[in-house]
C-alpha positions as CSV (number, residue, x, y, z in Angstrom):
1,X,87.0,0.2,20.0
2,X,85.4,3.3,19.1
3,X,85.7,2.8,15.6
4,X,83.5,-0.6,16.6
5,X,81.1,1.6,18.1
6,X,79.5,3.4,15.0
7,X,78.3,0.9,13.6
8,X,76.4,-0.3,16.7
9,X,75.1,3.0,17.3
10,X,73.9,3.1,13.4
11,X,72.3,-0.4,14.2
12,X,70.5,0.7,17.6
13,X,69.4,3.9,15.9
14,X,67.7,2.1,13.0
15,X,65.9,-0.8,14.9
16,X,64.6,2.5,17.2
17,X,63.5,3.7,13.8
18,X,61.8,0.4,13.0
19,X,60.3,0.0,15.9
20,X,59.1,3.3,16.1
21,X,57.2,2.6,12.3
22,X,55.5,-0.7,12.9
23,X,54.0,1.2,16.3
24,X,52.7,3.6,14.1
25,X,51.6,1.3,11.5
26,X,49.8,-0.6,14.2
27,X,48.4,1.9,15.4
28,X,47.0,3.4,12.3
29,X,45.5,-0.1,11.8
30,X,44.1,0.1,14.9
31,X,42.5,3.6,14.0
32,X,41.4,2.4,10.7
33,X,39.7,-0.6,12.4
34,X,38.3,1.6,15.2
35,X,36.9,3.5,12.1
36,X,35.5,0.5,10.5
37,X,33.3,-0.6,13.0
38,X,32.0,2.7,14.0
39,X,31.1,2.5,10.4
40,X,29.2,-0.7,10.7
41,X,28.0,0.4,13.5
42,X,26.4,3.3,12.1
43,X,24.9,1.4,8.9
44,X,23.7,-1.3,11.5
45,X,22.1,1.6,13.1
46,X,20.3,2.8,10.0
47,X,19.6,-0.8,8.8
48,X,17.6,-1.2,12.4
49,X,15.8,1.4,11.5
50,X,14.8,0.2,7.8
51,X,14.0,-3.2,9.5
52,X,10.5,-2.5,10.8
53,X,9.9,-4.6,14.1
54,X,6.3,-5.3,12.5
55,X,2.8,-6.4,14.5
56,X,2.4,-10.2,12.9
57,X,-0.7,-11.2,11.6
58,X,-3.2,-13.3,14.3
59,X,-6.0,-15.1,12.1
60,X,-7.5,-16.9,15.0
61,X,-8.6,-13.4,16.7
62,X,-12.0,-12.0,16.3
63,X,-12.1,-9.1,14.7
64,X,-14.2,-5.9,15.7
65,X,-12.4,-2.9,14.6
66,X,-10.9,-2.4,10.9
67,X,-8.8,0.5,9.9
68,X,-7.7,1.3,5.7
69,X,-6.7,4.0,3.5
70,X,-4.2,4.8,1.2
71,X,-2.2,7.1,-0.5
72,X,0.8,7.6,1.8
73,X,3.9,9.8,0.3
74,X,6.9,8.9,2.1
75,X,8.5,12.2,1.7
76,X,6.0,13.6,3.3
77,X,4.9,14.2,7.2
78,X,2.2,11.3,8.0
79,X,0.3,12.6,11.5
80,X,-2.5,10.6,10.5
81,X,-1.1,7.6,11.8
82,X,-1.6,8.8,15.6
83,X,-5.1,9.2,14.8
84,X,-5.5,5.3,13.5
85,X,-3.4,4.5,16.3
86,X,-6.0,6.0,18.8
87,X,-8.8,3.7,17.8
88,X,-6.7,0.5,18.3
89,X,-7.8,-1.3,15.2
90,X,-7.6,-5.4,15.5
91,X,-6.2,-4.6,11.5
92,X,-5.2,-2.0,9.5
93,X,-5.3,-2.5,5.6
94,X,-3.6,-0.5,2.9
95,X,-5.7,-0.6,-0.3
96,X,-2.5,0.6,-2.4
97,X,0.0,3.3,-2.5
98,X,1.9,2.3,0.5
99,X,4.9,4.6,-0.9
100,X,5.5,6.7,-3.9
101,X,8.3,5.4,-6.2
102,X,6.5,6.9,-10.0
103,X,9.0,9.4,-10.4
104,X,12.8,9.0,-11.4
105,X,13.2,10.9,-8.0
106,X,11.9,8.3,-6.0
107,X,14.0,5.2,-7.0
108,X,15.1,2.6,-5.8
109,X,11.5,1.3,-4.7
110,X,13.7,-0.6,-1.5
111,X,14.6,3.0,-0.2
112,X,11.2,4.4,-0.5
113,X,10.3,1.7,1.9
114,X,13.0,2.1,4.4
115,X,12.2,6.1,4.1
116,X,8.9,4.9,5.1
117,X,9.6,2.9,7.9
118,X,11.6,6.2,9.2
119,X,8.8,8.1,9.7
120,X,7.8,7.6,14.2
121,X,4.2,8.1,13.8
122,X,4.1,4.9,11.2
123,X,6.6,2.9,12.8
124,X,4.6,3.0,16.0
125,X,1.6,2.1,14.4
126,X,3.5,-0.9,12.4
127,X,4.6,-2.2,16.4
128,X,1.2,-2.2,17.5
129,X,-1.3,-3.2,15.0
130,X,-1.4,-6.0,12.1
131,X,-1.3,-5.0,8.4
132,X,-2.4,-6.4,5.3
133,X,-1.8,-4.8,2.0
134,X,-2.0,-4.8,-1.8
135,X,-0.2,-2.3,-4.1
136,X,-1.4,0.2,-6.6
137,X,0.6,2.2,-9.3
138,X,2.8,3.7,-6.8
139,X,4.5,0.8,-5.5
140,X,4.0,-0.9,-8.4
141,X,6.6,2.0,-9.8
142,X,4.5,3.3,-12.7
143,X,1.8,5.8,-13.0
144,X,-1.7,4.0,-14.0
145,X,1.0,1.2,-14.7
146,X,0.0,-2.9,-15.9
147,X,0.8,-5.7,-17.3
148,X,3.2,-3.7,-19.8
149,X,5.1,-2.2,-16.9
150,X,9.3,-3.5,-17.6
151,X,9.6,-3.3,-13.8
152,X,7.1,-5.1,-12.4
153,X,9.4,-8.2,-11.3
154,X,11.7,-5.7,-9.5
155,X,8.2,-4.2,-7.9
156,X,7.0,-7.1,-7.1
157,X,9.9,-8.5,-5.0
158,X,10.1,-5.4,-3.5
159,X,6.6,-5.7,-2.2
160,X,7.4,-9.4,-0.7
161,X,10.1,-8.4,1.5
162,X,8.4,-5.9,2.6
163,X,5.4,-7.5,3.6
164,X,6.3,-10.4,4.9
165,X,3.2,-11.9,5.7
166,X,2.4,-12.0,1.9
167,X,5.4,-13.8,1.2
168,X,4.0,-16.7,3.2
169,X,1.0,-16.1,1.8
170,X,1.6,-16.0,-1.7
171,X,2.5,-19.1,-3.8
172,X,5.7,-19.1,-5.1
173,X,4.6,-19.9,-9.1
174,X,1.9,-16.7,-8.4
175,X,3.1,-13.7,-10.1
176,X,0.2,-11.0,-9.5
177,X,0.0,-10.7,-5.4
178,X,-4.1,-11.3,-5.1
179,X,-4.2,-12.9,-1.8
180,X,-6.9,-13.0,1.1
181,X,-7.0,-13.9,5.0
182,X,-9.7,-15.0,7.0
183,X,-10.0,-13.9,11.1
184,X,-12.2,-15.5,13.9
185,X,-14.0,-18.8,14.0
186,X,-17.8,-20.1,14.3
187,X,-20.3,-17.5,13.5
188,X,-17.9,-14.0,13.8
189,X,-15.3,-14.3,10.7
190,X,-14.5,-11.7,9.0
191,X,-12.9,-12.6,5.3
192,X,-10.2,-10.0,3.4
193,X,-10.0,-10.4,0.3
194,X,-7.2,-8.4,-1.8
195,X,-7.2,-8.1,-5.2
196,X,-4.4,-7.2,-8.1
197,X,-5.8,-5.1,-10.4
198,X,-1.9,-4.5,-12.2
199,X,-0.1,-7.6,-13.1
200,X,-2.1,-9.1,-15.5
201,X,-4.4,-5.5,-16.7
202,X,-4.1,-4.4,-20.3
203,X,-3.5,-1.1,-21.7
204,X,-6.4,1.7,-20.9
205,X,-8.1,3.3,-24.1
206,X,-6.2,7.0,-24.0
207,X,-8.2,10.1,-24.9
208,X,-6.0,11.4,-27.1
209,X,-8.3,14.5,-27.4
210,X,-7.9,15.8,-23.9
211,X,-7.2,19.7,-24.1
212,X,-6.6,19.1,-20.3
213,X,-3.8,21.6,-19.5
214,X,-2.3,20.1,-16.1
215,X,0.5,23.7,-15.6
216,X,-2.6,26.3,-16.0
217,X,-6.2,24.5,-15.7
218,X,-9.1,26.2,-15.9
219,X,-11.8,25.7,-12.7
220,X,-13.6,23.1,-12.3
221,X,-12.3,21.3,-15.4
222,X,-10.5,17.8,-14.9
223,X,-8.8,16.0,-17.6
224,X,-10.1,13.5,-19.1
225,X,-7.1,10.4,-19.7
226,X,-9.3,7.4,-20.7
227,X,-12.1,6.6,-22.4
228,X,-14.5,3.0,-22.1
229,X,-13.2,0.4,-24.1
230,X,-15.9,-2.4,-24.9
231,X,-12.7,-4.8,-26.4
232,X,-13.8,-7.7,-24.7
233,X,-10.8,-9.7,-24.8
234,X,-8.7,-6.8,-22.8
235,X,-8.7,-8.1,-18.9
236,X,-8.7,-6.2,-15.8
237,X,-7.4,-9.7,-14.0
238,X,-6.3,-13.0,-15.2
239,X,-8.3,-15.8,-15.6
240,X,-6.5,-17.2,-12.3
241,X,-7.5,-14.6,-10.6
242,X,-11.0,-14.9,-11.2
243,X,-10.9,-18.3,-10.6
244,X,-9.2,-18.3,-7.3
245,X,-11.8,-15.0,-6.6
246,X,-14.5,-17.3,-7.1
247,X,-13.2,-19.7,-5.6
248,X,-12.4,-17.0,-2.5
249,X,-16.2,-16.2,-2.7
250,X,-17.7,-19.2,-1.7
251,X,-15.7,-20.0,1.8
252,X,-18.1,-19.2,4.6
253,X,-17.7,-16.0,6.1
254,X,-20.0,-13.7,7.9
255,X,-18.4,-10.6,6.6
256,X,-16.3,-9.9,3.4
257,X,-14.2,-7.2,2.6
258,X,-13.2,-7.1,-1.0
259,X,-10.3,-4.4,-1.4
260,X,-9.6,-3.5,-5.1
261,X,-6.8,-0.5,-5.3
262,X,-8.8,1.1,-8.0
263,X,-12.9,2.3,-8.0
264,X,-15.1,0.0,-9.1
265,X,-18.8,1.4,-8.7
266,X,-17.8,5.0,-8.9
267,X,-17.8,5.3,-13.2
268,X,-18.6,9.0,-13.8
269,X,-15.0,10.6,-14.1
270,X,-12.4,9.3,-17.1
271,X,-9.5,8.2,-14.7
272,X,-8.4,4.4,-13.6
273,X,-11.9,2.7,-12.8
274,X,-13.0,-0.6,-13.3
275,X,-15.3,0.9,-16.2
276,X,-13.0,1.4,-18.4
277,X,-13.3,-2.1,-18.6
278,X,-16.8,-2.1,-18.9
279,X,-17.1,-5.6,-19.6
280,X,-14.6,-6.5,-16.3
281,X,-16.8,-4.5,-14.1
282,X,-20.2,-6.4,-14.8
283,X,-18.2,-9.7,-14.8
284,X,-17.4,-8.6,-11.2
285,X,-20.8,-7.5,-10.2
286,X,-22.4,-10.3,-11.4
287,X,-19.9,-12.7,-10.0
288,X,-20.2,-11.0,-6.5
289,X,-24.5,-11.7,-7.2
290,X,-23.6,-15.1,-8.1
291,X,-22.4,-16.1,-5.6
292,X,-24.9,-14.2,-3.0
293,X,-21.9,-12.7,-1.0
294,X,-25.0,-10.1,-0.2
295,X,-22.2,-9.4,3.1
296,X,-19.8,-7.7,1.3
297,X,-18.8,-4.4,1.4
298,X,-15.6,-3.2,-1.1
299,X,-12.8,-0.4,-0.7
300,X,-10.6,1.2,-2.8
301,X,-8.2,3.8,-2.8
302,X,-6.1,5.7,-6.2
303,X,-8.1,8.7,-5.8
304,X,-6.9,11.0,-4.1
305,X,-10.3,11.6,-2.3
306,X,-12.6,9.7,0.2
307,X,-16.6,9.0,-0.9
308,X,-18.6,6.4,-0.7
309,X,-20.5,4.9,-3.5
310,X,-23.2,2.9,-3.9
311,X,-25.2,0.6,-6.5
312,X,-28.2,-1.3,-6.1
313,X,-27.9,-4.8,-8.3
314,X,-31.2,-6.0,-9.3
315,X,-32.7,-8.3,-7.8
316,X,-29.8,-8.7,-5.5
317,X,-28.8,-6.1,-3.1
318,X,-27.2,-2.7,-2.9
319,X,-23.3,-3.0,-3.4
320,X,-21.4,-0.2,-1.3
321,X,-17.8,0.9,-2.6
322,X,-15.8,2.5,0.1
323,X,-12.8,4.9,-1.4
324,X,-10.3,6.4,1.0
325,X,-8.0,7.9,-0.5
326,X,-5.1,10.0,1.1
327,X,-3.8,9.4,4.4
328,X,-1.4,12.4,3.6
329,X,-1.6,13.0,0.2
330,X,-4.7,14.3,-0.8
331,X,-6.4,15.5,-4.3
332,X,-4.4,18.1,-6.0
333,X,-5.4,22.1,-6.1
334,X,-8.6,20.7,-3.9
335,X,-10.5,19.7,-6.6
336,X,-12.6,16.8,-6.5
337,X,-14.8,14.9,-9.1
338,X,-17.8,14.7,-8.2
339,X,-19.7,11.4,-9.3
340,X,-23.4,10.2,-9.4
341,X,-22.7,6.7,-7.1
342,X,-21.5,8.9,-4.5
343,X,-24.0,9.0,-1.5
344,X,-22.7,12.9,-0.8
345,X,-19.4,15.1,-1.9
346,X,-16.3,13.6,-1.5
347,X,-13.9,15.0,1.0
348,X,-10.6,16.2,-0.3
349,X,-8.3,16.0,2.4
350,X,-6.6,13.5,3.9
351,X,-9.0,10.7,6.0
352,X,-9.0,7.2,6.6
353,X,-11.8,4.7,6.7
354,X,-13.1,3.1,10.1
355,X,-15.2,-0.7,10.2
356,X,-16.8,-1.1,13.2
357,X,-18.5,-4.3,13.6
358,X,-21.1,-5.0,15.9
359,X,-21.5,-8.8,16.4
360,X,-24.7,-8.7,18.6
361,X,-26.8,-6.3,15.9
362,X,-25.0,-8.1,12.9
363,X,-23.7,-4.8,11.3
364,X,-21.0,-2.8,10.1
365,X,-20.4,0.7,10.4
366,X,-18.4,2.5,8.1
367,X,-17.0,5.7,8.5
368,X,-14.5,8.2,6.4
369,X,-13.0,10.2,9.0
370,X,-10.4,13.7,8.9
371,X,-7.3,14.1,10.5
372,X,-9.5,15.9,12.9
373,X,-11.6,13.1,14.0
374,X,-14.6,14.2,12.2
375,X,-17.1,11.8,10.5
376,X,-16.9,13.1,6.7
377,X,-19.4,10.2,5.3
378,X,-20.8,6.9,7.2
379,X,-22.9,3.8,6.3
380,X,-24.1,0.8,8.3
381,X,-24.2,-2.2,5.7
382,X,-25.8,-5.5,7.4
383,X,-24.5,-8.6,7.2
């Protein structure tokens, strides 16, 4: 009998040992599951935050109060947005430069977005008011970038996702993102108007003479990148575009804004303007006097500063260009080019613009205003 008994023992000794390893194989699965979904849970967290809960565009509304700028670093603190925020716009638009994503530093373009939508002061503004936006060289993902940029079909579904309005709005077959909305009804609609002035541009004429020296300038120099190019066959827009401007032009409306990223009456200084196109920039003007949109007031962004220009069109009226530029990321070393259009100095430090419509006196005031509520630059422009 005992000699039967070892090999029981041995037998209840190594289902002990089994047992005791599938426990602990279970519960190491159990662990590594535990740890899997507080994984997912975290990413979920951090997606939630990417995933902007955004204000959704209301055409029918009237509008009375428009907010724009641009110019807004993502790596960089954005107070101004409380400021916007305090004026509760009916619309906010963002005339280009949403994010920064130039520089090898700031790729992919997706997380510049979601770094964006990290930031309180934005996201809060983003729940509460309606955007609309077009993009300039930054979120198109190449400095002064056009139709030669290679990434342009990675910016520009980037840019769909992102706003999702414009991906509804947008035609599939349309590659450059020119698109417009139109608010109100009967006598009080307002008309926005957003341009692409990247898909479709060709290549600036580069002053390859510039002594510019960008590490050690001298004061009150500025470099000088492009000069005019009379080639008539280069385009700032395709002919689509100007077709389906024109087109854009003749709906009725009682005020138009007409947002081009880039300057198009300020033509002093040598950087991105309509006049280096000089041809593209009459072809504008003179389509704007064509069709007698005498209500229409443009703004524009890429500078870096906030001015606003002026031009009278004979025979016409006076065309006013409003720039705001830098809702956090203002001109370099505080220097600002100063230009003949401009009604004063431009302001060099970081503003947004202000439309104020009064519906009774059939006017629009404009204002540039500081992050510390002061009015840098105004104009009421009837309508």
């Amino acid at each position: 009998m005992k000699i039967l008994l070892i090999p029981f023992l041995f037998l209840t000794l190594s289902s002990c040992q089994s047992m005791q390893k599938a426990e602990a194989a279970k519960l190491a699965e159990t662990e590594a599951i535990k740890t899997r979904k507080e994984i997912i849970r975290e990413e979920k967290r951090k997606q939630s935050e990417a995933d902007l809960p955004f204000r959704g565009l209301d055409t029918s509304i009237r509008i009375d109060k428009i907010a724009f700028g641009s110019g807004a670093n993502q790596d960089q603190p954005q107070m101004i947005w409380k400021n916007i925020l305090s004026h509760n716009p009916d619309l906010f638009i963002f005339a280009g430069d949403a994010v920064y994503s130039s520089g090898k530093e700031q790729k992919p373009l997706s997380l510049q977005y979601k770094k964006l939508n990290r930031n309180s002061e934005y996201r809060t503004m983003r729940e509460k008011i309606p955007f609309m936006a077009t993009w300039n060289d930054e979120d198109y993902g190449q400095v002064d970038g056009g139709a030669d940029n290679p990434d342009k079909e990675m910016a520009r579904t980037e840019f769909l996702k992102y706003w999702t309005y414009a991906r509804t709005t947008i035609p599939n077959a349309q590659k450059p993102i020119y698109h417009s909305k139109i608010f109100g009804s009967k006598k009080q609609i307002v008309q926005v108007i957003m341009l692409d002035t990247r898909w479709d541009r060709a290549n600036y004429k580069k002053n390859t003479e510039d002594t510019y020296n960008s590490e050690n300038p001298e004061p009150n120099t500025f470099p000088k990148p492009y000069l005019s190019d009379d080639d008539k066959t280069k385009r700032m827009l395709s002919e689509p575009q100007w077709s389906w401007l024109e087109s854009e032009l003749k709906k009725p409306a009682s005020l138009r804004i007409l947002v081009s990223p880039i300057q198009v009456i300020a033509n002093d200084h040598s950087f991105e303007k309509w006049g280096n196109f000089p041809g593209e920039r009459d072809r504008l003007i003179t389509l704007i006097r064509k069709a007698k949109a005498k209500n229409l007031v443009i703004i524009s962004g890429d500078r870096h500063i906030s001015a606003i220009a002026k031009e009278y069109v004979q025979g016409f009226t006076t065309l006013y260009d409003v720039t705001s530029s830098g809702l956090n990321n203002p001109v370099p070393r505080g220097n600002v080019v100063k230009d003949t259009s401009y009604l004063s100095d431009a302001y060099g430090a970081m503003a947004y613009g202000l439309i104020q419509i009064n519906w009774d006196k059939h006017k629009a005031s404009i204002e540039i205003r500081s992050l510390d509520e002061e009015v840098k630059q105004s104009i009421d422009v009837p309508f």
